[in-house]
N, C-alpha and C positions, 0 to 999 in steps of 0.2 A: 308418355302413354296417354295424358290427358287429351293432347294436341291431336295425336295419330287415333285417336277413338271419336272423339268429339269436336274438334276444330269446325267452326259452321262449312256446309258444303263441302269439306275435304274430310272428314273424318267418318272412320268405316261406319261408325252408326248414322251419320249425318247426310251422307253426297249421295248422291242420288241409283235406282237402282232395284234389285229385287230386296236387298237389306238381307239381314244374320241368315233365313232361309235357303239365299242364294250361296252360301258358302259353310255352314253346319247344319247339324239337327238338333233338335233339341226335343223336350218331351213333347212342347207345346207344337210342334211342329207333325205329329206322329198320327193327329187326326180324332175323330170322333170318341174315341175309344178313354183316353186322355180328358177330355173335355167332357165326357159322359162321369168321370170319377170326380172332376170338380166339381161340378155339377150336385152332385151327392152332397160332395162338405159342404157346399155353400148354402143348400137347402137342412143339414145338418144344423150351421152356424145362426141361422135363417130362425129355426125353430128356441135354439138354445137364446134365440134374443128376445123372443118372444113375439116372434114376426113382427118387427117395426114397421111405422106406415111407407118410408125407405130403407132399402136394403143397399147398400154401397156394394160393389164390387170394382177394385184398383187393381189394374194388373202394372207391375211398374216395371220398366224394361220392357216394351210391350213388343217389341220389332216391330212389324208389321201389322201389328193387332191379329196374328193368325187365334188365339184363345179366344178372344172376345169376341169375335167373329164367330165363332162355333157356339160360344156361349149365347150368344145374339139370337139363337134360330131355335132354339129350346124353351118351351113354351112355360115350363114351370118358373125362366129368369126370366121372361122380356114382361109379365105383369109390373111388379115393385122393385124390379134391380135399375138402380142407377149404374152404368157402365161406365167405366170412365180409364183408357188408356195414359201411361205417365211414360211417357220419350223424347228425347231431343232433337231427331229429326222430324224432319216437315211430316203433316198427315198425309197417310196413301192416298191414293186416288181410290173411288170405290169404297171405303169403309164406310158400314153401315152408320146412318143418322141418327143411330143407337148407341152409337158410341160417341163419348166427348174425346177429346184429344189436348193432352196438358204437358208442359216440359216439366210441371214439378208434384210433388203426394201433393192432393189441396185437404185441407184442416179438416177436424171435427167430425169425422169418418164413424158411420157405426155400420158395420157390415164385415166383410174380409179385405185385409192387401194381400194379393199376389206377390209373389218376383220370383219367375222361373228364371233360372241363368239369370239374374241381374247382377247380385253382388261381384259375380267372379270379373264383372266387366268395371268393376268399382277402381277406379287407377291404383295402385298400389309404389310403393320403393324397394329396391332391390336393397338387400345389405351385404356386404361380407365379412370374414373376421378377420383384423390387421392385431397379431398378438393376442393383449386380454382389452380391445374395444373390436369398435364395427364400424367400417365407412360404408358409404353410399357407391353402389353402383352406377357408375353413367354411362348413357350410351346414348350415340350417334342418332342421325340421321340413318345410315347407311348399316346402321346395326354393329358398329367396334364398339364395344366396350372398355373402362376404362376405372380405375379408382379412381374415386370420390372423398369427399369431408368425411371427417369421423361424422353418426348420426348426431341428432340433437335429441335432448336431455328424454323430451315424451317417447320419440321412437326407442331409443334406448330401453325405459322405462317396459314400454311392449314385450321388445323382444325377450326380456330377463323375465315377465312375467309370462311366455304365451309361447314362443320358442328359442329357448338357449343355445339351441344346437344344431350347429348344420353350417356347410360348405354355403348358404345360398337361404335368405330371409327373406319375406316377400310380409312386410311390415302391416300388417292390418289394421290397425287405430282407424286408417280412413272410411273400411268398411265397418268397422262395430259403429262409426259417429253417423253415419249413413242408414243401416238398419236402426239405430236408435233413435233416429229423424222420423224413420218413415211409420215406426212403430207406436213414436210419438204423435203423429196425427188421427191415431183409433182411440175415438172417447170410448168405446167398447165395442168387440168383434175380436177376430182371429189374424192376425199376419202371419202370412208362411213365404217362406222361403226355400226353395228350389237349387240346390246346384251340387257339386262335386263338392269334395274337401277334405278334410281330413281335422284330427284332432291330437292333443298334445301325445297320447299316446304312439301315434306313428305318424308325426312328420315326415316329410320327405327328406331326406339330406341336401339335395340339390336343389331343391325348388321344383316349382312347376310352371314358371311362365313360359308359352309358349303362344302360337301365332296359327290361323287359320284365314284358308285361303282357298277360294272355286271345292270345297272340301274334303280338302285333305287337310291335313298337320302341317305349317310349315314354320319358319325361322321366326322370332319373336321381334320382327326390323317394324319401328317405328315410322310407317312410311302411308299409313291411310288407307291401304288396299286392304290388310287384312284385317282379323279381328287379331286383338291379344286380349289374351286372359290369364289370370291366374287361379286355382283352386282358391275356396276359403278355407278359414281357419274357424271351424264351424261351430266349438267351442268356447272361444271366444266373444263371436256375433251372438252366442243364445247367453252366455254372461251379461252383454249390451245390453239386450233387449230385455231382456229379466230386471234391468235397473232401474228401468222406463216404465215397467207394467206393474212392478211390483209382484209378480206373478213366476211361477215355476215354469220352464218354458218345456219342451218335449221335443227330443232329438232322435228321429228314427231313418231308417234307410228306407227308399225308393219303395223295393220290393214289399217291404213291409206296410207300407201306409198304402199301398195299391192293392195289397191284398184284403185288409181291412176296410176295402170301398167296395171289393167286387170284383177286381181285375186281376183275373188267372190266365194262366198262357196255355188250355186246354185242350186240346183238338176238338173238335165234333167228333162222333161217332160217325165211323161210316155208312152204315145203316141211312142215314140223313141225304148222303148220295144220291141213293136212288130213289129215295120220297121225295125230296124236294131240290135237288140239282143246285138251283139258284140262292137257296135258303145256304147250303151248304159251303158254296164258295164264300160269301158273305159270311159265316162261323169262321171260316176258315181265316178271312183275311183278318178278322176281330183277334182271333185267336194267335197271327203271326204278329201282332202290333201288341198285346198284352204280353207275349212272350218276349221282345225287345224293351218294352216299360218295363217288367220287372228281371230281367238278368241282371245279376248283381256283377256281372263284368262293364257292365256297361247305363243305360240309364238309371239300374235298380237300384244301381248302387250310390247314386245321391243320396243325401241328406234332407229330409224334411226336418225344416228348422216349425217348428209350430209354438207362438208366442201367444197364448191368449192376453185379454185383455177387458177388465173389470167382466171375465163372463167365465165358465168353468170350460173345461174340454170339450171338443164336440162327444159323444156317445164312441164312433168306432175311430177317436183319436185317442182318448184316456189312456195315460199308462195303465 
């Protein structure tokens, strides 16, 4: 998974091309509307620091920098916000001279980290259960499958702590040490976290690694053309990061934390038609892009992982 994601120039985040946009969507990819809500927390998180003389903002997993990009052009972030993209392919062609471009979190951050869809892109192991232990799944080039070693002592340790149960494990430790890296580099500010998952209450049985490609769904084959990914174990990662901040972290759904920013899927009134025509389609197309950010069938239904850090909640993040 590591090689087929990130191997220099062959690997789907790596080689060259339109990157993650060209083959899924993501929140971050949905446009103005999206980038208007972060925007909000950020000047939110902004104010709860006491406006520093720099305001960090990290987006990690950045794809193509399509967020920061948007954030770039908003006049309340381009005064005091340090921009600073975190991904392991090359920088685009075209990204704004506003943004930096880093393969890793850089230190001593006070502001917010990002990571929409990052975690789930975080390499993971498959496990199965042989009796009363677990081996490792392996698999091909070409996508056969195959048993593996019993896990070892830590993975073990995970899955009796985090999922006991199920046809098919998808081993997290690599992501909780991951988010607790990058949560580790906020001397104080907000890390959030972005993506699907699920929690001990309703695992999947099966698992969920699976594979995308030109955007659709496809085979989860280790072969560089597509993405793979797995859900997180979303539960877990805000444990992580709760260890690192010393702090209660806040775990809510998509729809939820977008509705607490401003973002309702409303129509305009018709009435606005024939006043303003052009005003109208523009509500309109606000309105069909807020109503796909908060379906809880589909983007709404992520998790916002919100970790503070030496700072209190933002105002419309507070439990």
């Amino acid at each position: 998974m590591t090689a087929a994601l990130y191997a220099p120039g062959r690997g789907f985040f790596t080689r060259p091309g339109p990157g993650p946009a060209g083959h899924f969507r993501t929140s971050a990819h949905t446009g103005p509307t999206f980038g208007r809500a972060i925007a909000t927390l950020i000047a939110e998180v902004d104010a709860v620091l006491g406006h520093p003389d720099v305001m960090d903002v990290v987006d990690v997993g950045a794809g193509r920098g399509e967020l920061l990009m948007d954030l770039s052009d908003r006049p309340e972030i381009r005064g005091r916000c340090r921009l600073t993209a975190v991904e392991r392919g090359p920088r685009p062609a075209g990204l704004s001279d506003a943004i930096a471009w880093r393969d890793a979190v850089p230190p001593n951050l006070t502001g917010i980290l990002l990571a929409t869809e990052w975690l789930d892109n975080v390499p993971v192991d498959v496990a199965v259960p042989d009796g009363d232990r677990w081996r490792y799944l392996l698999v091909d080039d070409a996508g056969d499958e195959s048993l593996g070693p019993p896990v070892d002592a830590r993975d073990e340790a995970w899955i009796r702590r985090w999922w006991p149960v199920g046809e098919r494990i998808e081993i997290g430790h690599p992501r909780d040490q991951a988010w607790a890296e990058a949560v580790g580099h906020l001397d104080r500010g907000l890390a959030l976290a972005i993506d699907y998952g699920h929690t001990s209450a309703a695992r999947p049985p099966l698992g969920t690694l699976t594979g995308f490609a030109g955007g659709r769904e496809a085979l989860p084959v280790p072969d560089g053309a597509r993405d793979l990914t797995a859900h997180i174990a979303a539960d877990a990662l805000a444990t992580a990061g709760s260890v690192v901040a010393g702090l209660d972290p806040l775990l809510v759904r998509q729809s939820a934390a977008l509705a607490a920013l401003g973002v309702r899927g409303r129509r305009p009134p018709i009435e606005m038609a024939h006043r303003d025509p052009a005003a109208y389609v523009r509500a309109l197309a606000a309105a069909s892009t807020a109503a796909e950010l908060t379906d809880p069938a589909g983007l709404g239904g992520h998790y916002w992982l919100l970790q503070p850090v030496g700072i209190e909640p933002p105002p419309t993040m507070a439990p």
